[in-house]
Structures are given as structure tokens and as C-alpha cells.
C-alpha positions as CSV (number, residue, x, y, z in Angstrom):
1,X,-4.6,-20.6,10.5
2,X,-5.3,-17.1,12.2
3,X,-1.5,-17.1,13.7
4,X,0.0,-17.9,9.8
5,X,-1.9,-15.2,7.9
6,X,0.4,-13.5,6.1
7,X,0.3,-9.2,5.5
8,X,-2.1,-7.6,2.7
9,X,-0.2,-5.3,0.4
10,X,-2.4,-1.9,1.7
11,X,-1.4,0.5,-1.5
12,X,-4.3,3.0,-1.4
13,X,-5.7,4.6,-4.5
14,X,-8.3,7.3,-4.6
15,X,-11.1,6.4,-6.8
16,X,-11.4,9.4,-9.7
17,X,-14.8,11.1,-10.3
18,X,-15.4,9.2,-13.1
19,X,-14.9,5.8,-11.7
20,X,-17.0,6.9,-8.8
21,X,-20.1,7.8,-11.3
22,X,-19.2,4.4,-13.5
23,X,-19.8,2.6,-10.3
24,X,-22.5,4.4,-8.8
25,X,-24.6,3.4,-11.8
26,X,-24.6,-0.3,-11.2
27,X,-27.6,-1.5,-10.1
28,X,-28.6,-2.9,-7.2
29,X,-24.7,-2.4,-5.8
30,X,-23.7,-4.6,-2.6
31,X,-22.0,-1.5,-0.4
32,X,-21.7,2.4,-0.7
33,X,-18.5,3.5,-2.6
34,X,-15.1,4.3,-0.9
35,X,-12.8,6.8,-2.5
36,X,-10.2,5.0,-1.2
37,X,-9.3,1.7,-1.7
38,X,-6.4,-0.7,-0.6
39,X,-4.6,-3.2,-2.3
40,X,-6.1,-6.8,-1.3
41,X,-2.9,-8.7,-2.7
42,X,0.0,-9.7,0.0
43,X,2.6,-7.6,0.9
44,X,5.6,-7.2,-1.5
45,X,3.8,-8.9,-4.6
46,X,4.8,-8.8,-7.8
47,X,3.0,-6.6,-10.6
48,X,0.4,-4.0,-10.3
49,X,-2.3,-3.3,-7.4
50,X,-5.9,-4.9,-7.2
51,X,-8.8,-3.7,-5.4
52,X,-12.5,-4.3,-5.0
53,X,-14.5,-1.5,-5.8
54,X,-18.0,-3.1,-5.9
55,X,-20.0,-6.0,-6.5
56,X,-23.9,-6.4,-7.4
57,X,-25.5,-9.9,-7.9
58,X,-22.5,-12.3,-9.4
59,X,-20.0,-9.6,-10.9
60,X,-17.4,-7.6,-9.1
61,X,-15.6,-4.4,-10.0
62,X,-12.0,-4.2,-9.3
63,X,-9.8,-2.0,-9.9
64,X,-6.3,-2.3,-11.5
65,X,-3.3,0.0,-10.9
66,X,0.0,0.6,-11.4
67,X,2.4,3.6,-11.9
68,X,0.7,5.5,-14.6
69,X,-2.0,3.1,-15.5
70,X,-5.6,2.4,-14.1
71,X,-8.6,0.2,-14.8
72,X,-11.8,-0.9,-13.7
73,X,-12.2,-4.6,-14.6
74,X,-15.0,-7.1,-14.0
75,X,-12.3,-10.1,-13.6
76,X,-13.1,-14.1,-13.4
77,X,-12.6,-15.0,-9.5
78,X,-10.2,-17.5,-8.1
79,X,-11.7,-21.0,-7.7
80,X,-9.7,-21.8,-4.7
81,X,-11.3,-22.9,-1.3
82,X,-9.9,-24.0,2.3
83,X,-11.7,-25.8,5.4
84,X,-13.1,-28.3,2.6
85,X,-14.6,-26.0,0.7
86,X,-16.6,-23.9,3.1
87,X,-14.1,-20.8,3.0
88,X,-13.6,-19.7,-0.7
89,X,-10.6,-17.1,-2.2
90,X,-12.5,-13.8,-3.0
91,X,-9.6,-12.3,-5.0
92,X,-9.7,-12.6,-8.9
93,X,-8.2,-15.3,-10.7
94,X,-4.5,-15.8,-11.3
95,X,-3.7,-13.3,-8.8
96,X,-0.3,-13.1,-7.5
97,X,0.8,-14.4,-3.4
98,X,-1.2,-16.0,-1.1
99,X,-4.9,-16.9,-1.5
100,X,-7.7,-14.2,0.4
101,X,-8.1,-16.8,3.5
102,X,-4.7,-17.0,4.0
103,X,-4.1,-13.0,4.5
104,X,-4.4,-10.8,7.5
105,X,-7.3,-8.6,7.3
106,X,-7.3,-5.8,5.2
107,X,-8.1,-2.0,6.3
108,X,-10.8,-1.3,3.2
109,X,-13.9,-1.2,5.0
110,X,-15.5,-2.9,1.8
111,X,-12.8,-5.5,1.7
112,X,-13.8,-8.5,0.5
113,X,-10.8,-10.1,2.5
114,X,-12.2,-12.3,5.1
115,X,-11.1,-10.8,8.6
């Protein structure tokens, strides 16, 4: 599967101030914040831009972007899996492309793209 991973989309976005203090109040968060994140989606999708910007227990934080619009979201996660059932999608649900286990790795350092 590792030669047939296909390229993650990489559009970076710097977090704002205020989306930086939204998400440094979560409790109990699972990483320290990055100002910048990267697009997990595959290259050349359709639509706007998604990114994780944090997780704590069973939510995650993404954000969403486009040209002139922005938004934190705490989305439903895609059900799908691969190597029956022990590899799981981590982006959010009805996402455009190729499913998380089936992309290269991304260059977030808080991805939650499998490498």
C-alpha cells in the first residue's frame, strides 16, 4: 500500500490569535498547538481546506478554510477502515479524495494522517 499512497493537499493556514486562545482552553488537549497547519485532504481536491487543529478525549477540532472564509468545527469522523479494520480514516466524514490510510504523509507535525 506504501508504494500507492497518493499526495496530501499541504495548503497551510496560520492559526489567528483567537483560534489559538479557543483551542488552548480545551481541556485535557492531546498535543501543543501549531500556528500552522496543512491541509490533510489529497492533492488537487475539490472544495475548501481541512485541518486538524486538536483533539481531547473523543472530539477533534478542525479547521475549515477557503478563500475568505474560516472555521473551527468539531465534525463527525469517517467510519472507514482498511487491513480489516485495524487501520481506521482519521479525516472527518464525507470528506473529499482518498481516505487518511491511503495518503502520503502529511508535513503537520500534529497530523493525524498515519505516516
Amino acid at each position: 500500500m506504501a508504494g500507492s499512497r497518493r499526495p496530501v493537499c499541504e495548503d497551510v493556514i496560520m492559526l489567528t490569535n483567537a483560534e489559538l486562545a479557543e483551542l488552548a482552553a480545551i481541556p485535557g488537549p492531546a498535543h501543543e498547538l501549531e500556528r500552522a497547519l496543512f491541509c490533510e485532504l489529497e492533492a488537487e481536491h475539490p472544495g475548501g481546506h481541512l485541518a486538524q487543529a486538536q483533539a481531547a478525549g473523543d472530539l477533534e477540532w478542525w479547521l475549515c478554510w477557503q478563500p475568505g472564509t474560516r472555521e473551527l468545527v468539531v465534525p463527525d469522523l469517517c467510519p472507514a477502515t482498511a487491513d480489516g479494520g485495524d487501520t481506521v480514516c482519521t479525516l472527518p466524514l464525507a470528506h473529499p479524495g482518498a481516505h487518511s490510510f491511503g495518503l502520503a504523509a502529511a508535513a503537520s507535525p500534529n497530523s493525524s494522517t498515519p505516516a
